[in-house]
C-alpha positions as CSV (number, residue, x, y, z in Angstrom):
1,X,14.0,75.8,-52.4
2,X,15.8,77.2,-49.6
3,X,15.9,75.5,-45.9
4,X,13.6,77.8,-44.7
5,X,11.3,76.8,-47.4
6,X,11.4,73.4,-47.1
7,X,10.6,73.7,-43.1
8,X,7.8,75.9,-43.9
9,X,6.5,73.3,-46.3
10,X,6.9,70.3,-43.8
11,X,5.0,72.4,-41.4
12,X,2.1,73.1,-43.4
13,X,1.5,69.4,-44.6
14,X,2.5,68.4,-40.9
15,X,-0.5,70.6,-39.8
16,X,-2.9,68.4,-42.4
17,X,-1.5,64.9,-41.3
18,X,-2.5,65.9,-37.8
19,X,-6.3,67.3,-38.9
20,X,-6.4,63.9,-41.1
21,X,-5.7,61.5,-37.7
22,X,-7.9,63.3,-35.6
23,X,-10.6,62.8,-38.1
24,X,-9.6,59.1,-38.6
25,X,-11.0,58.3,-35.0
26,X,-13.8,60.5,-35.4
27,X,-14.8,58.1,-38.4
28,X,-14.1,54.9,-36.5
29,X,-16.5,55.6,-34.2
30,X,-19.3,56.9,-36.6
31,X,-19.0,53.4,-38.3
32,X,-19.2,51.6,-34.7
33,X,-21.9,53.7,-33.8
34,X,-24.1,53.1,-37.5
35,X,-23.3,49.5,-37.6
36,X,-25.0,49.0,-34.5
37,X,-28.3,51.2,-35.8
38,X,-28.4,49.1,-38.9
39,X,-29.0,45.8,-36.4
40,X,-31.4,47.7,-34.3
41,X,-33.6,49.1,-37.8
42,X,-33.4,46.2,-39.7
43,X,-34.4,43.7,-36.6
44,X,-37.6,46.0,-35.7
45,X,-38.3,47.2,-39.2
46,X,-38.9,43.3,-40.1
47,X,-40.7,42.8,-37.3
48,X,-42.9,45.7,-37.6
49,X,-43.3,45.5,-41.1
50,X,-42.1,49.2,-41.4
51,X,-40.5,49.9,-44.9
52,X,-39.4,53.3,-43.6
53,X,-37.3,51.7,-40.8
54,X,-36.0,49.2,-43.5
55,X,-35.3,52.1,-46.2
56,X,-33.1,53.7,-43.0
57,X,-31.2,50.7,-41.8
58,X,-30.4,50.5,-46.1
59,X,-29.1,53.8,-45.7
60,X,-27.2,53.4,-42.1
61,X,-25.1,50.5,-44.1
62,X,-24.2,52.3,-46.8
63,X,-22.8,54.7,-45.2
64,X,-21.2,52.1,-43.0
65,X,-19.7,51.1,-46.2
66,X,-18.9,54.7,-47.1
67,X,-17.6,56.1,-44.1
68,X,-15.2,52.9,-44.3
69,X,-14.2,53.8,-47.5
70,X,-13.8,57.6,-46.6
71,X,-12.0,56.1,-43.2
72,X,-9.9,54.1,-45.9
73,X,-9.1,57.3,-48.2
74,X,-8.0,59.3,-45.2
75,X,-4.9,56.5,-44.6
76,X,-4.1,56.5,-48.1
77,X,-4.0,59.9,-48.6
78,X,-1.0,60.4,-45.6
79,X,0.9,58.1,-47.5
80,X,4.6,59.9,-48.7
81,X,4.3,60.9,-51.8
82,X,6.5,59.0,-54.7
83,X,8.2,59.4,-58.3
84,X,4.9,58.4,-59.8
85,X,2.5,60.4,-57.7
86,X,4.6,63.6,-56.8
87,X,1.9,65.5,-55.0
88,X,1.0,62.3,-53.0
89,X,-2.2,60.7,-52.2
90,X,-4.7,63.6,-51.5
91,X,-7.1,62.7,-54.4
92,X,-7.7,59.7,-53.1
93,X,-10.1,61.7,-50.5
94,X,-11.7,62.7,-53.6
95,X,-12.5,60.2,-55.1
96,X,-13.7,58.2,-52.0
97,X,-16.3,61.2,-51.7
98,X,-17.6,60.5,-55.5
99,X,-17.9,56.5,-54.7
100,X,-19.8,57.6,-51.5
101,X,-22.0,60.0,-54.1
102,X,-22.7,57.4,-55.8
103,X,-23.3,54.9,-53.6
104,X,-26.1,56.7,-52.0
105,X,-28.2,57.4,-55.1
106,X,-27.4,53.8,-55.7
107,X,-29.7,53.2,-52.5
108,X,-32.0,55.7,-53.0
109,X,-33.1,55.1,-56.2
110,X,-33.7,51.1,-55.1
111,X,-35.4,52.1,-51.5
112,X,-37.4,54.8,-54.5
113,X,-38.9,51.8,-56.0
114,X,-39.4,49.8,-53.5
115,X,-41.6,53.0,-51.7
116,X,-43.8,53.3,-55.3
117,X,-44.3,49.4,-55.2
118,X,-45.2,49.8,-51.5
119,X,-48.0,52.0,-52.4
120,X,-49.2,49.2,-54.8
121,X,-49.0,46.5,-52.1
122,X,-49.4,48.3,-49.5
123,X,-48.8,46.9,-45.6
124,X,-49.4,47.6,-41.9
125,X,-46.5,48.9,-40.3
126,X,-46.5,49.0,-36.0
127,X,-46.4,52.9,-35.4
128,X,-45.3,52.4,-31.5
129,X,-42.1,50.6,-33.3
130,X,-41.3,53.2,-35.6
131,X,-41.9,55.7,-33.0
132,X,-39.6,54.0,-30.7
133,X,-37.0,52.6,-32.9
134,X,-36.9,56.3,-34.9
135,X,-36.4,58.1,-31.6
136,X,-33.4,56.0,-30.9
137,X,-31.6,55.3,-34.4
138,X,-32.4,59.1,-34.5
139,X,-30.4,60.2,-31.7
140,X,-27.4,58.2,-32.2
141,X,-27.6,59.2,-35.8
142,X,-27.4,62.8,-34.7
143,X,-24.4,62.3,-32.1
144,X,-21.9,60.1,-34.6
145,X,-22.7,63.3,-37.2
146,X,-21.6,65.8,-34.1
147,X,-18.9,63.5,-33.7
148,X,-17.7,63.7,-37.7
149,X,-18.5,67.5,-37.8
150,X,-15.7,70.2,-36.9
151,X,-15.9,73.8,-37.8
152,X,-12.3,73.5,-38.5
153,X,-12.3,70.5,-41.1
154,X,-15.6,72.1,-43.1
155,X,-13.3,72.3,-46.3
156,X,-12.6,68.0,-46.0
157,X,-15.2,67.2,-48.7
158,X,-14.3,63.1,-48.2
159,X,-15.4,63.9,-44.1
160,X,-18.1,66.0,-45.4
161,X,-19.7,63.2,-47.2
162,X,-19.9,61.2,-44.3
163,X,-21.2,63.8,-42.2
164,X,-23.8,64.3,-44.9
165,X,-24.6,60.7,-44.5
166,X,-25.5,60.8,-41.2
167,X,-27.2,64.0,-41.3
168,X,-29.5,62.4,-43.8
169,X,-29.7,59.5,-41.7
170,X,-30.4,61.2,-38.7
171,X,-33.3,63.3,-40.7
172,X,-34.9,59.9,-42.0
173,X,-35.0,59.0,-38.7
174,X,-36.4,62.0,-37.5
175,X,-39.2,61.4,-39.8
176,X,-39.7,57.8,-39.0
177,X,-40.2,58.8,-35.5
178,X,-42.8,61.8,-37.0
179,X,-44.8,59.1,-39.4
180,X,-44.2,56.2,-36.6
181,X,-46.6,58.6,-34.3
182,X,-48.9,59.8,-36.3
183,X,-49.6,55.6,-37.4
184,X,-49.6,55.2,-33.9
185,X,-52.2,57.6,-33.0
186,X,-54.5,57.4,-35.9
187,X,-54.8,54.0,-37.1
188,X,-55.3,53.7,-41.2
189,X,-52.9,56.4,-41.9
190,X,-50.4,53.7,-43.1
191,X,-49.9,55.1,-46.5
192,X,-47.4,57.9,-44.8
193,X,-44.8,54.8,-44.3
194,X,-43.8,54.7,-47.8
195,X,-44.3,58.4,-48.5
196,X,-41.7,59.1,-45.9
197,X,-39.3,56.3,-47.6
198,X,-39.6,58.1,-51.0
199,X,-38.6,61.4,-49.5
200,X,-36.1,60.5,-48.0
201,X,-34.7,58.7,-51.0
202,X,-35.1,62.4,-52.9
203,X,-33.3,64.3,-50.0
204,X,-30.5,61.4,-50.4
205,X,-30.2,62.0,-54.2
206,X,-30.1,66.1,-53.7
207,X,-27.3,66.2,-51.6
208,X,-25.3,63.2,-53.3
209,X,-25.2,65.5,-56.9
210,X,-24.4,68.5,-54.6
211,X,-21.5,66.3,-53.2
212,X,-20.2,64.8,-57.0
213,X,-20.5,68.8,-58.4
214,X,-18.0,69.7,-55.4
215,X,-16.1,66.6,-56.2
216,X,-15.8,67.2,-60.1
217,X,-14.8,70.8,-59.6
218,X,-11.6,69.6,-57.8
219,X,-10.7,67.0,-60.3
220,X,-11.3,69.4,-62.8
221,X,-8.9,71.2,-61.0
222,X,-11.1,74.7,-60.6
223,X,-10.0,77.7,-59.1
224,X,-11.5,77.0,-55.0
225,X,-15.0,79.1,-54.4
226,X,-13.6,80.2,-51.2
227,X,-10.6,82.1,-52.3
228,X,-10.6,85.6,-54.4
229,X,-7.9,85.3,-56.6
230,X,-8.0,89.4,-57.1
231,X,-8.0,89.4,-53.5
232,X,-5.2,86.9,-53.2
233,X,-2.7,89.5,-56.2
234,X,-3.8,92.2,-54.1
235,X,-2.3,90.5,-50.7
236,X,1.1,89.6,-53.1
237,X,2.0,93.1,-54.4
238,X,1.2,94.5,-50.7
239,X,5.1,93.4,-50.8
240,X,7.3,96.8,-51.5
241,X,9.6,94.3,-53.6
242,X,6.9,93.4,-56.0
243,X,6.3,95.0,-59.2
244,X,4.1,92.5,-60.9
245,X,2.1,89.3,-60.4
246,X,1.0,86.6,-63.5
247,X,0.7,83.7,-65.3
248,X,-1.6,82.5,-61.9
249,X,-2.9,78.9,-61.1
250,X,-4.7,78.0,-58.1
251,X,-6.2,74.3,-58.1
252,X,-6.5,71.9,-54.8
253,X,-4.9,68.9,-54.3
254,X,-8.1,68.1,-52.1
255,X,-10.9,69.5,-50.3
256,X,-8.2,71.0,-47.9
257,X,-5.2,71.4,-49.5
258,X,-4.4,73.6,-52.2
259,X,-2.0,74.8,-54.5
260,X,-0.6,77.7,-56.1
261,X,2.2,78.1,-59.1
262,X,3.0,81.8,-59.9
263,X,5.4,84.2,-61.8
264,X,6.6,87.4,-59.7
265,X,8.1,90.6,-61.2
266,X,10.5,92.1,-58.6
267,X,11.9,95.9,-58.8
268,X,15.3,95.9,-60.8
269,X,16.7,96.7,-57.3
270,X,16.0,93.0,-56.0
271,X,18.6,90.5,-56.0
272,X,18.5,86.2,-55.6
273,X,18.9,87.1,-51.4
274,X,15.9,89.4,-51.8
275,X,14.1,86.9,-53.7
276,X,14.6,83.9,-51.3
277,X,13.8,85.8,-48.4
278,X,10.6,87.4,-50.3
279,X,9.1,83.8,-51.2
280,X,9.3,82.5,-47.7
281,X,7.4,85.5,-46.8
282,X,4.9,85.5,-49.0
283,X,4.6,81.7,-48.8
284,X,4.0,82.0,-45.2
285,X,1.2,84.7,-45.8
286,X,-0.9,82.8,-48.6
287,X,-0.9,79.9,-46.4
288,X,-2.1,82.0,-42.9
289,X,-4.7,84.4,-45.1
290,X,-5.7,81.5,-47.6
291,X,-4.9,78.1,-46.7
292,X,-2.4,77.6,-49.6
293,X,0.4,75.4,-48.6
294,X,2.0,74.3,-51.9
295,X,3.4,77.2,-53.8
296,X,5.9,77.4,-56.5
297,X,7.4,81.1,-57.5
298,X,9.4,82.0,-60.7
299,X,10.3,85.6,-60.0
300,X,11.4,88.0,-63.1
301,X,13.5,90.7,-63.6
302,X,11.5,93.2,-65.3
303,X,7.8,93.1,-66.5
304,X,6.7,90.6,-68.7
305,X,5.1,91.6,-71.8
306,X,1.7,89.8,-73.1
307,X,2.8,89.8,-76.6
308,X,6.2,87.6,-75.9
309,X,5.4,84.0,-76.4
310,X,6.6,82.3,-74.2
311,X,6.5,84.7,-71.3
312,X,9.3,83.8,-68.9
């Protein structure tokens, strides 16, 4: 790898450090913001015997617990890499956003339950509370998700699984504040307070499979939706000293960084200057047009035939 290379490199993982400390505040303050929902819920919910209030302040602490642990990911996976783990830390983002997956149809499935039981035993939650209390855990539910979200960082899947979090929480709440007036206004309709729990539970369970499918597709290390790779060859052999491009693997590292290994077949004109020179460049446009900022080129001298095992 030339100097120019390794600068470029630098640069590129530079620019991802930067996005990952920005988004490290941006979680802090999502979990101070939740943690202080979760007292507000659970204190009124017991006191107005509301299980949908109770079922949201379940949900605000998990994802308490799982923005922490996505907070926790995001300093891990700054970390330099090492012998053992040569493309670093990223993964660890990963896998933070599978334990967060998880964790929420974890809670679901028990605040699921606890809404068909309710229907069984059922009790008479105070509307005006969950009116009140929904309004509120609602609002500041909505702002830490605006404070999470960022067009820019839509590819982090560990940020996006908090943000989903606290979309869904801010939607529960939403619907606590719906079902808290309509128990306010018509007294008797008290059987909406667990039907609201139990959809909120299934809305929590969609988007947590959605989240582990995105998840699993990176640790299976599959080509990234968002990128055409015929699109991608196209962009290569735009270069006048390219003949050929094969032998192509695209995975990501993460949500946000990917990678790219691939053999080039240069003109029998080209020489080791020329090739140097022509990885830089083309290094520097997969990255601007497609985000990819580890590469690794073998160029060739003449085409490579299919039918030569190995093909170098």
């Amino acid at each position: 790898m030339t100097k120019q290379e390794r600068i470029h490199s630098k640069n590129n993982l530079e620019s991802f450090k930067d996005k990952k400390y920005i988004q490290r505040r941006r979680l802090f303050w999502a979990i101070f913001l939740n943690l202080l929902i979760v007292l507000l819920e659970g204190i009124t919910g017991l006191i107005g015997h509301s299980l949908a209030l109770l079922a949201n302040a379940a949900h605000d602490f998990a994802d308490s617990v799982t923005i922490f642990i996505a907070l926790f990911a995001l300093v891990l996976s700054t970390r330099t890499p090492t012998r053992k783990l040569s493309f670093g830390f990223h993964r660890a983002t990963i896998l933070s956003a599978v334990i967060n997956a998880s964790l929420i149809v974890a809670v679901a499935m028990v605040v699921g339950y606890e809404s068909i039981s309710r229907f069984y035993h059922p009790s008479k939650p105070s509307g005006l509370i969950m009116l009140i209390v929904g309004a509120t855990s609602g609002a500041i539910n909505l702002i830490s998700a605006l404070v999470v979200s960022s067009r820019k960082e839509s590819r982090d899947l560990n940020t996006n699984a908090a943000y989903v979090h606290l979309l869904l929480d801010a939607l529960g709440a939403l619907l606590v504040t719906l079902v808290g007036g309509i128990i306010f206004i018509k007294k008797g309709a008290f059987f909406l307070d667990p039907i609201a729990s139990l959809v909120l539970s299934l809305a929590s369970i969609l988007a947590a499979f959605k989240l582990i499918t995105s998840a699993t597709n990176i640790l299976m290390e599959s080509s990234p939706k968002d990128i055409d790779i015929d699109k991608l060859v196209d962009r290569i052999l735009e270069f006048k000293e390219v003949e050929d491009v094969h032998d192509i693997h695209l995975w990501s590292l993460s949500s946000d960084i990917r990678a790219l290994t691939a053999h080039i077949v240069m003109k029998e004109s080209s020489t080791i200057d020329t090739a140097q020179t022509l990885s830089s460049s083309i290094k520097s446009v997969l990255f601007s047009s497609f985000s990819i900022a580890h590469t690794t080129f073998e160029f060739e001298s003449g085409n490579c035939r299919e039918d030569e095992q190995p093909c170098i």
